[in-house]
Backbone as a chain_set.jsonl record, in Angstrom:
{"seq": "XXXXXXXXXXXXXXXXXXXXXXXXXXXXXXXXXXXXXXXXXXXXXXXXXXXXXXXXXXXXXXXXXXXXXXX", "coords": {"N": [[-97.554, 188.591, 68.209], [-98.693, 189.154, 64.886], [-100.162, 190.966, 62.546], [-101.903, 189.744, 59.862], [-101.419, 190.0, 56.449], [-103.515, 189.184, 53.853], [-102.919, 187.996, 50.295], [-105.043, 187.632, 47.182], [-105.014, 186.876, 44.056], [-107.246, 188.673, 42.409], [-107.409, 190.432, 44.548], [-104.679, 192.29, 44.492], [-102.978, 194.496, 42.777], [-100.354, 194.835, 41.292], [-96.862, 196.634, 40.575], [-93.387, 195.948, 39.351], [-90.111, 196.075, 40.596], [-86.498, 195.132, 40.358], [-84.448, 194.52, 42.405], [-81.455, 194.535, 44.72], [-82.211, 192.434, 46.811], [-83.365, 190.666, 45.737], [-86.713, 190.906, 43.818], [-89.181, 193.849, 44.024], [-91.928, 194.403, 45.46], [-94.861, 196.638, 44.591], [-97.504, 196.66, 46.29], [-101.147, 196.865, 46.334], [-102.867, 196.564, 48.518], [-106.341, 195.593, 48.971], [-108.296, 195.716, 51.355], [-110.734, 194.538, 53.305], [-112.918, 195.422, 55.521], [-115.448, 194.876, 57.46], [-118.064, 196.698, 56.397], [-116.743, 198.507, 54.758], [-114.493, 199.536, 52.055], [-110.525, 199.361, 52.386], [-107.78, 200.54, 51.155], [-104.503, 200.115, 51.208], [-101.333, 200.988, 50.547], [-98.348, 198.968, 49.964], [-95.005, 198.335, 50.383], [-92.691, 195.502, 49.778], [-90.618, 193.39, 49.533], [-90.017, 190.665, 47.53], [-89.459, 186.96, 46.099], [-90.683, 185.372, 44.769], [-93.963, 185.713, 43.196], [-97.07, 183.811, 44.295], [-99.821, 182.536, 43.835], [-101.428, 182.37, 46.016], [-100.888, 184.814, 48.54], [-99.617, 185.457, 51.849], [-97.993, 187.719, 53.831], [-96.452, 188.674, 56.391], [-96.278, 191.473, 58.747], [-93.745, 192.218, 59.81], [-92.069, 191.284, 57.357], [-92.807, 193.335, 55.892], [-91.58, 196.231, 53.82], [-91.911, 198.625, 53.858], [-93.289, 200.459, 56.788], [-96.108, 200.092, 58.539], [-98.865, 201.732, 60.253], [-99.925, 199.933, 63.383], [-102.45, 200.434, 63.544], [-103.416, 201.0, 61.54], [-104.596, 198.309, 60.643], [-106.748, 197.942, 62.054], [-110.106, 197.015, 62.386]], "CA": [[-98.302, 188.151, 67.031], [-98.033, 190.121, 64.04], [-100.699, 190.875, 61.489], [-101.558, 189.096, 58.263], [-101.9, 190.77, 54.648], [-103.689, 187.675, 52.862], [-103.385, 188.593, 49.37], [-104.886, 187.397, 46.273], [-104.266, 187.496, 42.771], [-107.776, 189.725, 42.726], [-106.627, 191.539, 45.569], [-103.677, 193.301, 44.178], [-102.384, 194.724, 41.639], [-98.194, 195.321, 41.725], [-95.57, 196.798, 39.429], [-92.257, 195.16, 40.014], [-88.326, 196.618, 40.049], [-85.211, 194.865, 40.589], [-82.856, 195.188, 43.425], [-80.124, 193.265, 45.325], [-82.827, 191.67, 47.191], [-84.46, 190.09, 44.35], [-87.611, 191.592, 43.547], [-89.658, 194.72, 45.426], [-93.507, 194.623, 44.549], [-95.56, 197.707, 45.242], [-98.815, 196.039, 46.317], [-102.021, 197.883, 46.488], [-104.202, 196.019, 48.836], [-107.519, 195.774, 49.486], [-108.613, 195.063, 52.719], [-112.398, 194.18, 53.567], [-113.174, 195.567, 57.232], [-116.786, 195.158, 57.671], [-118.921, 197.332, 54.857], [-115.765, 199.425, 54.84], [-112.842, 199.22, 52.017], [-109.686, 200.2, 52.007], [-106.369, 200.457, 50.295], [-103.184, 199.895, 52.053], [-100.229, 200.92, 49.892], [-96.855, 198.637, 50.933], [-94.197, 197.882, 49.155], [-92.124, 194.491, 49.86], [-89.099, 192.436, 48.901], [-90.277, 189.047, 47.496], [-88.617, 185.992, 45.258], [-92.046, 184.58, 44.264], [-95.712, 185.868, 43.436], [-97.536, 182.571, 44.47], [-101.307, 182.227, 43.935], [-102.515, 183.297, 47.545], [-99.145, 184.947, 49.734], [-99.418, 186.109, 52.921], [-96.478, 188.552, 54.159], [-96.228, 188.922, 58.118], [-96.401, 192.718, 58.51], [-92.379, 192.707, 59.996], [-91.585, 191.768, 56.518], [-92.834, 194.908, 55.062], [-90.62, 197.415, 54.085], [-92.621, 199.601, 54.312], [-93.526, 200.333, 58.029], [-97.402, 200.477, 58.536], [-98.939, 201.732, 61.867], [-100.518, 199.133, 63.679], [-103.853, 200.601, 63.436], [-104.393, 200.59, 59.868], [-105.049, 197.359, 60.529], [-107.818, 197.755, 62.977], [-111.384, 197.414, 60.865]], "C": [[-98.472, 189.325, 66.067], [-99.539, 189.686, 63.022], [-100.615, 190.285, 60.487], [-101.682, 189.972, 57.204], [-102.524, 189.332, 54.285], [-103.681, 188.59, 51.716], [-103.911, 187.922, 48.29], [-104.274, 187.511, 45.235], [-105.676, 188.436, 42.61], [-107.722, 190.676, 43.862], [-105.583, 192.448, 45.215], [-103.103, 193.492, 43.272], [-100.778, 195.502, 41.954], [-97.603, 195.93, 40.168], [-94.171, 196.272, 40.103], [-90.889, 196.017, 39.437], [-87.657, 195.461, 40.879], [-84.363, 195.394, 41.518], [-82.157, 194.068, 43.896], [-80.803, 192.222, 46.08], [-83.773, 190.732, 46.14], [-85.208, 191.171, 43.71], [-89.098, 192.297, 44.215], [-90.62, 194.945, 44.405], [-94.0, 195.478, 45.389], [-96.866, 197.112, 44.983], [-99.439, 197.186, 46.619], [-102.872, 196.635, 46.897], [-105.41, 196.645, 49.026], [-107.769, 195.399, 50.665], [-109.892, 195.572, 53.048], [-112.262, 194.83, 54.922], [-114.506, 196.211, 57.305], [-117.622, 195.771, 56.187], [-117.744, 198.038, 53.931], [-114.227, 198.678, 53.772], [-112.112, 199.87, 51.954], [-108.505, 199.93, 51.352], [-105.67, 200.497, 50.948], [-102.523, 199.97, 50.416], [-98.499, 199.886, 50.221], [-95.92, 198.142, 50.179], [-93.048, 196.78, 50.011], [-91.462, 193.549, 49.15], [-89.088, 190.92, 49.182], [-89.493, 188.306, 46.676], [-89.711, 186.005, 44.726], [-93.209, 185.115, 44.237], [-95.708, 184.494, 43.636], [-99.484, 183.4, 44.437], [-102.022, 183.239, 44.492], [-100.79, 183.692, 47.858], [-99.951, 185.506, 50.772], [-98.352, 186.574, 53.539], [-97.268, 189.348, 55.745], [-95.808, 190.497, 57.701], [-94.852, 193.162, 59.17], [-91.597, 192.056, 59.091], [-91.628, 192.698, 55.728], [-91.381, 195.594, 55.229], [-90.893, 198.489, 54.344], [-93.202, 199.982, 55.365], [-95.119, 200.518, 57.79], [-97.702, 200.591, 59.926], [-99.908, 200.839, 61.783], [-102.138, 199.066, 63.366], [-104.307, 200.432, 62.458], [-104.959, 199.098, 59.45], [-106.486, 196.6, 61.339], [-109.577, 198.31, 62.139], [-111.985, 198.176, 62.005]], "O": [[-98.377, 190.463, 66.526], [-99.932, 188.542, 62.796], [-99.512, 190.116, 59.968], [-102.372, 190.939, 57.529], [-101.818, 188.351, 54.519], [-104.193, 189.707, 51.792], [-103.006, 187.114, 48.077], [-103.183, 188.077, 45.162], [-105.178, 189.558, 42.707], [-108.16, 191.817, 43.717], [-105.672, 193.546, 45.764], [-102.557, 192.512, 42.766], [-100.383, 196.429, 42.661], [-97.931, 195.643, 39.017], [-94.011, 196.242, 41.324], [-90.673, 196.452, 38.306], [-88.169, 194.95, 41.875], [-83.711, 196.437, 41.472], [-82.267, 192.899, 43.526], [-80.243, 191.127, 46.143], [-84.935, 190.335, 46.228], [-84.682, 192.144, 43.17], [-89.96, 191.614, 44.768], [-90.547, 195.357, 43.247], [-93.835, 195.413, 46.607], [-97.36, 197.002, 43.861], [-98.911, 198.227, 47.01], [-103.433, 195.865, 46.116], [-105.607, 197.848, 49.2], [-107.152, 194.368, 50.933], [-110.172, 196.77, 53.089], [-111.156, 194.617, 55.417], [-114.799, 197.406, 57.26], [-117.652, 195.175, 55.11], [-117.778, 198.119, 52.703], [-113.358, 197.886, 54.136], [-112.35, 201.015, 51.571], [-108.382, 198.763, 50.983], [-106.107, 201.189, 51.867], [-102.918, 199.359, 49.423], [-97.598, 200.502, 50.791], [-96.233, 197.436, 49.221], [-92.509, 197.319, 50.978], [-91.92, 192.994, 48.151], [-88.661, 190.204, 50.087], [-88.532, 188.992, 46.326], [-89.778, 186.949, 43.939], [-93.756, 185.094, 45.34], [-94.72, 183.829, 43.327], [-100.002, 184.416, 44.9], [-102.698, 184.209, 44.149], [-99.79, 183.061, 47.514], [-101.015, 186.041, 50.463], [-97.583, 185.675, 53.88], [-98.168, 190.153, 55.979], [-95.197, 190.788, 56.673], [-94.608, 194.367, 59.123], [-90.422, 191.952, 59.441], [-90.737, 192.985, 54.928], [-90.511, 195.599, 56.1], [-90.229, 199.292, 54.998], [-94.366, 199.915, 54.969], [-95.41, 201.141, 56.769], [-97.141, 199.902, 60.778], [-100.644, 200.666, 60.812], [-102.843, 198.102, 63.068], [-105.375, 199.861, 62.235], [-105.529, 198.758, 58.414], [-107.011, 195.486, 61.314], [-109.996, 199.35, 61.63], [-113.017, 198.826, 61.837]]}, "num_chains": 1, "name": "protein.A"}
């Protein structure tokens, strides 16, 4: 089982480039954990902003260690 990202559209703010995969957004989440926030940097190779997304953490391209996900 693999971590979620939920993201909003107040949740993150992206800049977008062009590559062979479509298009690679450098998200800047937020992530709530308890009183505690933080920023996660990750950058990922999407077709579609949508609304809400959620991106399973073994589509990152960006590798993240497991822990940064532990609030």
């Amino acid at each position: 089982m693999y971590p979620l990202l939920r993201l909003t559209a107040k949740d993150q703010s992206f800049s977008q480039r062009k590559t062979e995969f479509g298009v690679r957004y450098q998200l800047q989440v937020l992530m709530r954990c308890g009183y505690t926030d933080r920023n996660l940097h990750v950058s990922v190779n999407i077709f579609h902003i949508h609304k809400n997304l959620t991106i399973l953490t073994q589509d990152l391209v960006t590798p993240l260690n497991e822990r940064s996900f532990i609030c």
